[in-house]
C-alpha positions as CSV (number, residue, x, y, z in Angstrom):
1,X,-59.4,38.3,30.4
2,X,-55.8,38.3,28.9
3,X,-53.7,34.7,28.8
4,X,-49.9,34.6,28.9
5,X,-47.2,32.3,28.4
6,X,-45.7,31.4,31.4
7,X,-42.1,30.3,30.9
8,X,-41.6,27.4,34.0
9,X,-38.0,27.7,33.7
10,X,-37.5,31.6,33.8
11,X,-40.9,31.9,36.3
12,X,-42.1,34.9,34.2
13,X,-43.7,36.0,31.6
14,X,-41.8,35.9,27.8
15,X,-44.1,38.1,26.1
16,X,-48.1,38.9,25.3
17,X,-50.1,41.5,23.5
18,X,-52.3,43.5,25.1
19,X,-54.5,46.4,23.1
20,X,-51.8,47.2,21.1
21,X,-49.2,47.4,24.4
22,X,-46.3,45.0,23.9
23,X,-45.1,43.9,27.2
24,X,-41.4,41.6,27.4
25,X,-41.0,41.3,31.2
26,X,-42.1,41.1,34.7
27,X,-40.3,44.9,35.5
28,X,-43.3,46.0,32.9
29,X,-46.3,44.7,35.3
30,X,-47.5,47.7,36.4
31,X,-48.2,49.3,33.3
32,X,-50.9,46.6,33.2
33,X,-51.4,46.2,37.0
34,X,-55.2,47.0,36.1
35,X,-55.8,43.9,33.8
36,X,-57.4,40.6,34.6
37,X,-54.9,38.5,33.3
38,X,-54.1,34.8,33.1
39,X,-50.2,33.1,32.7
40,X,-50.2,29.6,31.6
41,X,-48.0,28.2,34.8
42,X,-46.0,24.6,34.9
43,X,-48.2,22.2,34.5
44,X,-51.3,23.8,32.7
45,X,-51.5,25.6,35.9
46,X,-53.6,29.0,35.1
47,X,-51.6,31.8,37.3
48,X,-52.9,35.4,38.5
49,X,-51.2,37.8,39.7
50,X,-54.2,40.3,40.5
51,X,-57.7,40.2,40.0
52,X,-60.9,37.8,40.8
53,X,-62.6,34.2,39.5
54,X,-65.3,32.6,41.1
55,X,-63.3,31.4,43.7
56,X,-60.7,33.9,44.0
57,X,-60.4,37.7,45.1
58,X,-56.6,39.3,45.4
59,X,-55.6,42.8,45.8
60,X,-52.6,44.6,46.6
61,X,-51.8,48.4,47.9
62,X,-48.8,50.7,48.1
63,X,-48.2,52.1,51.4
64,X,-46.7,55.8,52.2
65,X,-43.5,53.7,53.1
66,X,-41.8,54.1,49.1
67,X,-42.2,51.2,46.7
68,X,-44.7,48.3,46.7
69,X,-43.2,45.6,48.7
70,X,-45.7,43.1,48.6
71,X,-46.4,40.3,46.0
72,X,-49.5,38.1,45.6
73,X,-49.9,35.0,43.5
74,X,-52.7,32.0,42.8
75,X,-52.1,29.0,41.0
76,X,-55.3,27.1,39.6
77,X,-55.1,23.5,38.8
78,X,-51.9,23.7,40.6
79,X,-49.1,20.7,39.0
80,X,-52.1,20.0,36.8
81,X,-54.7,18.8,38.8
82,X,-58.0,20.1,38.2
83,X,-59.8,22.0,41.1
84,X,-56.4,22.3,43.3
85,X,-55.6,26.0,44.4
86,X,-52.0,27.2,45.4
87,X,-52.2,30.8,46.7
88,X,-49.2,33.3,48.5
89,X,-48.5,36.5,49.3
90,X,-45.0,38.0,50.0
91,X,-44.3,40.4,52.2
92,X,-40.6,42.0,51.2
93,X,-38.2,44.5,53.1
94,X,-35.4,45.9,53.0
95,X,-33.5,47.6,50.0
96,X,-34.6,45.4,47.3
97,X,-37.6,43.5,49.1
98,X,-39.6,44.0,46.5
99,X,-37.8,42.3,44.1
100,X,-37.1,39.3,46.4
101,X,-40.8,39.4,46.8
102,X,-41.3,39.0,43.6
103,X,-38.4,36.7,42.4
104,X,-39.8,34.4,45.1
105,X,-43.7,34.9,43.7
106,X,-42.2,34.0,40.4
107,X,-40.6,31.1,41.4
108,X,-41.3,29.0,44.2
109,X,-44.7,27.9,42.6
110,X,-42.8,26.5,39.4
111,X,-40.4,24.6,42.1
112,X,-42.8,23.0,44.2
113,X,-45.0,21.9,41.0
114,X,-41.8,20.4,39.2
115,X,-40.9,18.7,42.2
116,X,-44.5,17.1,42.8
117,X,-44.6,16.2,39.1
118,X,-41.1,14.7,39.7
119,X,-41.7,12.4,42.4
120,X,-45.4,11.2,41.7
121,X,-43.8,7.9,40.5
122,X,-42.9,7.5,44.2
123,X,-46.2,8.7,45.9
124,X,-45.9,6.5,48.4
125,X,-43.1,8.4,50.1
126,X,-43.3,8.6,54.4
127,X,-46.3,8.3,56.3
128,X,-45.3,8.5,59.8
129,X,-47.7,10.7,61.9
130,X,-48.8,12.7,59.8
131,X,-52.1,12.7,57.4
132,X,-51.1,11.3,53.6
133,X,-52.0,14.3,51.9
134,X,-49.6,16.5,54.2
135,X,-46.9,13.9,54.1
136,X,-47.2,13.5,50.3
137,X,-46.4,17.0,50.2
138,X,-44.3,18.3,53.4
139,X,-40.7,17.5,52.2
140,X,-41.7,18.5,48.3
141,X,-42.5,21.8,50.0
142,X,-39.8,22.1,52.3
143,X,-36.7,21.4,49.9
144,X,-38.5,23.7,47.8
145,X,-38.2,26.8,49.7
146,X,-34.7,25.5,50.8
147,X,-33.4,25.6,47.2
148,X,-35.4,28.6,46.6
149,X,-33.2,30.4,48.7
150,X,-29.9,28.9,48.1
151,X,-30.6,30.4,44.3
152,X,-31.8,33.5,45.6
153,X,-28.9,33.8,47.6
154,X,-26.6,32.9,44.2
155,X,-28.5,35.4,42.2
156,X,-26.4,38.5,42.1
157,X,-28.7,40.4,40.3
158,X,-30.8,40.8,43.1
159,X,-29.3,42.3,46.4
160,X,-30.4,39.6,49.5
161,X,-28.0,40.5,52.2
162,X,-30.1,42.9,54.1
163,X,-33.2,42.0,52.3
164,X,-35.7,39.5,51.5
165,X,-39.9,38.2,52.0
166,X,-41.7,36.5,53.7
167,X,-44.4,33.8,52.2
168,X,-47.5,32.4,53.7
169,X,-49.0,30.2,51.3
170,X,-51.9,27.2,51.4
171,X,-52.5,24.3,48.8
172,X,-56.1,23.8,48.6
173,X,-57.4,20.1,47.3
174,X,-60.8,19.0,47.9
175,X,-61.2,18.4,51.8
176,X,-57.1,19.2,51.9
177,X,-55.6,22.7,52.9
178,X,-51.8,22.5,54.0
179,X,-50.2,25.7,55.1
180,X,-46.8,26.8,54.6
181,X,-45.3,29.8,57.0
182,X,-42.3,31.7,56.9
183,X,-42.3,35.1,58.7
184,X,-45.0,36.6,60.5
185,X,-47.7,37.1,57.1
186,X,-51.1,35.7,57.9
187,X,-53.5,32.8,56.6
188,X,-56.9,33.2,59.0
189,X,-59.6,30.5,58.3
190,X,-63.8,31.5,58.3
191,X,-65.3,28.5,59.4
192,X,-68.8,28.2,61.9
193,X,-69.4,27.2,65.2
194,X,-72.2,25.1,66.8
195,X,-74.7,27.5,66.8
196,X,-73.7,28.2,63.2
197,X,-72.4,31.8,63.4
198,X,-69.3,32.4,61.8
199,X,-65.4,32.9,63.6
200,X,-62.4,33.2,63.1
201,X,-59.3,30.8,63.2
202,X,-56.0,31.1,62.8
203,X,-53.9,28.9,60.6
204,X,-50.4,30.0,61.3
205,X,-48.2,31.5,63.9
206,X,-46.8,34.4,63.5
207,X,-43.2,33.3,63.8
208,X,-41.3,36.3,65.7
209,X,-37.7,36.3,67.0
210,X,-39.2,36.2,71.3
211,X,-41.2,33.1,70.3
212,X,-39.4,30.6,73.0
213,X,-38.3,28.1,70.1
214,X,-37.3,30.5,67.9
215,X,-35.4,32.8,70.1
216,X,-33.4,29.9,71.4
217,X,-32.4,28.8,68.2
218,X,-31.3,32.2,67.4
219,X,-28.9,32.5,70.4
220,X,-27.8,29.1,70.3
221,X,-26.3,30.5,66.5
222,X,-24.9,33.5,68.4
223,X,-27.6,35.9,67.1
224,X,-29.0,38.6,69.4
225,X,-32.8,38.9,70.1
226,X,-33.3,42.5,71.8
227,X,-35.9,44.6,71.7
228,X,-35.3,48.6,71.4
229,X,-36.1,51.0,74.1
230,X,-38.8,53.1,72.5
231,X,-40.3,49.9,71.0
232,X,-40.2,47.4,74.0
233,X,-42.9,45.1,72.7
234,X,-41.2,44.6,69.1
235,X,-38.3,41.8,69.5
236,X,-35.9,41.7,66.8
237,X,-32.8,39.6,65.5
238,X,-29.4,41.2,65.4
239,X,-25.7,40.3,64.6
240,X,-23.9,39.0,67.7
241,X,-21.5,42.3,68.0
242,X,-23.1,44.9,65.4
243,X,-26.8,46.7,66.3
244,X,-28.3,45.6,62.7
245,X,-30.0,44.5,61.1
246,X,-33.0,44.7,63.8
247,X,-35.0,42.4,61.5
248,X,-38.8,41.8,63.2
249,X,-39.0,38.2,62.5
250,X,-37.1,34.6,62.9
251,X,-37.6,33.4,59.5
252,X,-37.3,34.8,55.8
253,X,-36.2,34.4,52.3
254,X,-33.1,36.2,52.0
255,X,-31.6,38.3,54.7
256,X,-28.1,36.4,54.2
257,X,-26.7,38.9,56.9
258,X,-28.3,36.9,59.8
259,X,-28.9,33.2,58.1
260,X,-25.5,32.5,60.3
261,X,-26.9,33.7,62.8
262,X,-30.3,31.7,63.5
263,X,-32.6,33.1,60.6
264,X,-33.9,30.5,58.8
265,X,-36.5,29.8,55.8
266,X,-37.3,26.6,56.5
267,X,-41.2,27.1,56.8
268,X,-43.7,25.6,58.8
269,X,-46.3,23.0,57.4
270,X,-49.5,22.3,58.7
271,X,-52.5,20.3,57.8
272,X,-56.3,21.0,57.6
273,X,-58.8,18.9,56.7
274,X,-61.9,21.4,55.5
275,X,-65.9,20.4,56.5
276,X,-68.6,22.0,55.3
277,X,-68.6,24.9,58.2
278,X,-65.4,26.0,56.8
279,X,-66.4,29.4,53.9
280,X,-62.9,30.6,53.2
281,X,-59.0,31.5,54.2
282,X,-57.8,34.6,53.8
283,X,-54.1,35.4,53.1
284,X,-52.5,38.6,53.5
285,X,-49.7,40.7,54.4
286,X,-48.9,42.1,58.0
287,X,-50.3,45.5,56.9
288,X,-53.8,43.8,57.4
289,X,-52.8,42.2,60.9
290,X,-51.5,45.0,62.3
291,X,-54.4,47.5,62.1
292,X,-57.9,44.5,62.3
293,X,-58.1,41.7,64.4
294,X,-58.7,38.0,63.0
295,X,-62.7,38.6,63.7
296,X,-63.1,41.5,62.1
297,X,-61.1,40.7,58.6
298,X,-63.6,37.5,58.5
299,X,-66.7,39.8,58.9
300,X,-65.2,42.7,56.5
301,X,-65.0,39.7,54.0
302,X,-68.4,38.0,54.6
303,X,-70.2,41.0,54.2
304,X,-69.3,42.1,51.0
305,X,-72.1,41.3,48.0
306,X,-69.5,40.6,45.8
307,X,-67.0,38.3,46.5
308,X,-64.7,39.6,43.5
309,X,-64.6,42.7,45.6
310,X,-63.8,41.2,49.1
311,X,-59.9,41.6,49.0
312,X,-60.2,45.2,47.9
313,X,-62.7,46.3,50.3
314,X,-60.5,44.3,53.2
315,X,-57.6,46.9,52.3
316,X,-59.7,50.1,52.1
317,X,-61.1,48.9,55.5
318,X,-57.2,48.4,56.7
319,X,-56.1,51.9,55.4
320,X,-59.2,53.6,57.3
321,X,-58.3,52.2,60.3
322,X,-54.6,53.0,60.0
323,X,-55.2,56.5,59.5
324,X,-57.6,56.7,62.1
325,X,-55.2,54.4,64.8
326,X,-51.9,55.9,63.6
327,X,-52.6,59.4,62.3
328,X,-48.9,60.5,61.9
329,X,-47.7,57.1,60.6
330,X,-46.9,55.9,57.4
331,X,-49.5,53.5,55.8
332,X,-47.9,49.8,55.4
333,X,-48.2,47.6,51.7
334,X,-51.6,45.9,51.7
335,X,-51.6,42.7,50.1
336,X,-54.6,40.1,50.3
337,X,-55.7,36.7,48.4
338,X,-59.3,35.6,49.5
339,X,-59.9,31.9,48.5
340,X,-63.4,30.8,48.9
341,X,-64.4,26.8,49.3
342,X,-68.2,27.3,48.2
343,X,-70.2,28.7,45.5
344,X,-71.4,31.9,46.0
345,X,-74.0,33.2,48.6
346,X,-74.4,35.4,51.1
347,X,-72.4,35.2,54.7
348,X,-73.6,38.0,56.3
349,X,-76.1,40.3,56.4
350,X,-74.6,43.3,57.9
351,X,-73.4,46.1,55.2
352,X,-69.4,46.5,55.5
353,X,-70.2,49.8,56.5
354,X,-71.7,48.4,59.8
355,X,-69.1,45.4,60.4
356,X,-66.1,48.0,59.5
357,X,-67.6,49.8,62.1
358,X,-65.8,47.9,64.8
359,X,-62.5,48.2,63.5
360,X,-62.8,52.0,64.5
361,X,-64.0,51.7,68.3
362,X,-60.8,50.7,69.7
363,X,-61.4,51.7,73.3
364,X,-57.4,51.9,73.9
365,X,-57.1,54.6,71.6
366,X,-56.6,58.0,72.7
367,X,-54.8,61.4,71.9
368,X,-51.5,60.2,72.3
369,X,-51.3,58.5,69.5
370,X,-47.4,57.8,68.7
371,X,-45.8,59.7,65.7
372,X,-45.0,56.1,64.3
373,X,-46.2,52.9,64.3
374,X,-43.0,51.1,65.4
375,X,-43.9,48.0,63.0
376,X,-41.0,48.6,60.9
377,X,-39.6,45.4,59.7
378,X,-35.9,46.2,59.2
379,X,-34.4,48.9,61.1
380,X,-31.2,49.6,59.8
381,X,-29.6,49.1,56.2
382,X,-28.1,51.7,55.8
383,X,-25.2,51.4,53.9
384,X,-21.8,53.3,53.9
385,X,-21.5,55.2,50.4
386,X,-19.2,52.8,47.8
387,X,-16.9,53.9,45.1
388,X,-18.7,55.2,41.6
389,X,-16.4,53.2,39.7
390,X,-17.2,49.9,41.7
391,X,-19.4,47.5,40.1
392,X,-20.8,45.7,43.0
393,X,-21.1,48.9,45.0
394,X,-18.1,48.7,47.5
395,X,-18.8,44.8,47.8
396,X,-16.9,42.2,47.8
397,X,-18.9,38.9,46.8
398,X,-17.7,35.5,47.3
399,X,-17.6,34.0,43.3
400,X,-19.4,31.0,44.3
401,X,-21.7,32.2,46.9
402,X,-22.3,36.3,46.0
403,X,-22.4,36.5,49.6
404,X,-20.0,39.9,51.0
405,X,-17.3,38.8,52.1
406,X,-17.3,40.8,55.0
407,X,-19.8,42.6,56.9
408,X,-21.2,45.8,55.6
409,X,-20.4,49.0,57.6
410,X,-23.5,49.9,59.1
411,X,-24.1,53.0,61.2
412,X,-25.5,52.0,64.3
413,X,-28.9,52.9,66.2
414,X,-29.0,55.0,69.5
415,X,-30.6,52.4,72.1
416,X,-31.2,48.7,71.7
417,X,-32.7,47.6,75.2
418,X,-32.2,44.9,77.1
């Protein structure tokens, strides 16, 4: 185990030694993607990007889609107090997703721990209907992601107009687990029933652009939600008179081209007060959700022997069933954060071999398998080539705001139906 110094301010890491390997930035982390290491986060807070602890199990794939997209973080004694877990994963798209993905990782935690610190003089805060644990929380969390993206969208390092992440997140504290949603990422809870076999639940919504509240906040902002021809199940956002971006979901970091037009990344916050039937949540990206069911990824990860492994063997499980349910398509980013409530012991007693099993006798599936999955996030960047000698690329940002000034030129796609 390697520990870091985690500057709060910058949200990454200043410098560390590792065997000999000096390492200065954040750009660097895959030289050492391999290593178990530990930053010291706001706080005390001891922050992993990859790896295990007792109570932990993360791991994140690259796709056959180009570069890593998804980021993954966990935050022990979260805003310094001991035993509370903060855990996310990001799941970016677009051009630079990856690097809103992980500018948000970075981050966000550092924000919402500042702000808690902040305002503990004035724990009181509002009750209404909700439970005090949620409500000491909500807003903290909420203003949060709000001025996480305002800076995001001033950062003009980082290109946000066409892309940005999504975050699923939960802040674990005793009996306490409030969840925070933004896009269509994943946080499934293992709990038991009454005859004390274990099942699934579902902790968050997965918040897409045909879901009745969200579409008609869309339209009422002028935005478009259509779904394409050859993919009549997938609604997407577009701009009111240009067919893109086509982006798969109704909130996000980022994405500045359609926050005028009903995007949003205010998240949703929900409370859950854990009981000893409940084992563990799992987080993790939609490359997960779209190949195994809610069922399945809580008997893939109560099978394993050791939990260290659970997130790892949850992916490989994934890929198989990708290849196997979309032979011709490209393999989407894996990314998964396993947090368990209990010491260990075993769940199940099934190998994975036997409970993966399941995954692969989907009835539905036949020889006419499509050539591509359709689960694209973002259909259409594409840019217009910009002048060599331009330093913003052929666009022309705002000085305050960074935001274009006007709309890219974007080719357009064939159908969009009805």
């Amino acid at each position: 185990m390697i520990e870091l110094y985690w500057d709060s301010n910058m949200g990454q890491c200043c410098s560390c030694h590792i065997q000999s390997y000096y390492v200065e930035n954040r750009e660097e982390e895959r030289e050492v993607e391999r290593e178990d290491i530990i930053f010291r986060g706001h706080a005390g807070a001891h922050v992993r990007l990859q790896g295990s602890s007792k109570f932990v199990s993360m791991y994140a794939q690259q796709g056959k889609k180009g570069t890593n997209q998804d980021a993954m973080t966990v935050w022990e004694n979260f805003s310094g107090a001991k035993d509370t877990f903060f855990c996310a994963v990001f799941d970016g798209h677009g051009p630079s997703g990856h690097k809103v993905a992980r500018y948000i990782r970075d981050v966000l935690p550092v924000k919402i721990s500042m702000l808690n610190n902040k305002s503990k003089a004035n724990a009181e805060g509002k009750i209404g209907n909700d439970h005090p644990f949620l409500s000491s929380w909500k807003d903290k969390i909420i203003k949060s992601f709000q001025e996480m993206d305002e800076e995001l969208e001033g950062d003009a390092s980082i290109e946000s107009y066409c892309s940005g992440t999504t975050s699923v997140s939960i802040l674990r504290q005793d009996e306490h687990l409030i969840i925070s949603n933004l896009g269509d990422s994943r946080a499934v809870l293992c709990t038991r029933d009454d005859k004390d076999q274990l099942i699934s639940e579902q902790l968050t919504v997965d918040l897409k652009p045909n879901l009745p509240r969200e579409m008609e906040r869309i339209k009422s902002c002028q935005g478009r939600v259509l779904a394409m021809d050859k993919e009549p199940n997938v609604y997407r956002i577009w701009m009111p008179d240009e067919d893109c971006p086509g982006l798969a979901m109704a909130r996000a970091f980022g994405d500045f081209c359609l926050k005028d037009f009903g995007l949003i990344s205010t998240p949703e916050v929900t409370y859950r007060k854990l009981t000893q039937r409940d084992e563990f949540v799992v987080l993790a990206t939609d490359g997960i959700w779209d190949v195994l069911s809610n069922d399945e990824v809580v008997r893939i990860v109560a099978s394993v022997k050791k939990r260290s492994l659970a997130a790892k063997l949850l992916v490989d499980q994934a890929v198989r069933v990708w290849r196997y349910k979309y032979p011709c398509a490209k393999i989407d980013d894996c990314a998964v954060v396993c947090l368990f409530f209990k010491h260990p012991r075993p769940l199940l007693t099934k190998s994975i071999s036997e409970v993966a099993e399941i995954s692969l006798n989907h009835t539905e599936l036949g020889t006419n398998a499509r050539t591509d999955d359709g689960l694209d996030t973002v259909l259409n960047c594409n840019v217009e080539e910009s002048p060599e000698n331009d330093p913003n690329g052929g666009v022309h940002l705002d000085s305050t705001t960074h935001r274009p000034r006007k709309r890219r030129t974007v080719k357009k796609i064939d159908q969009v139906g009805d």
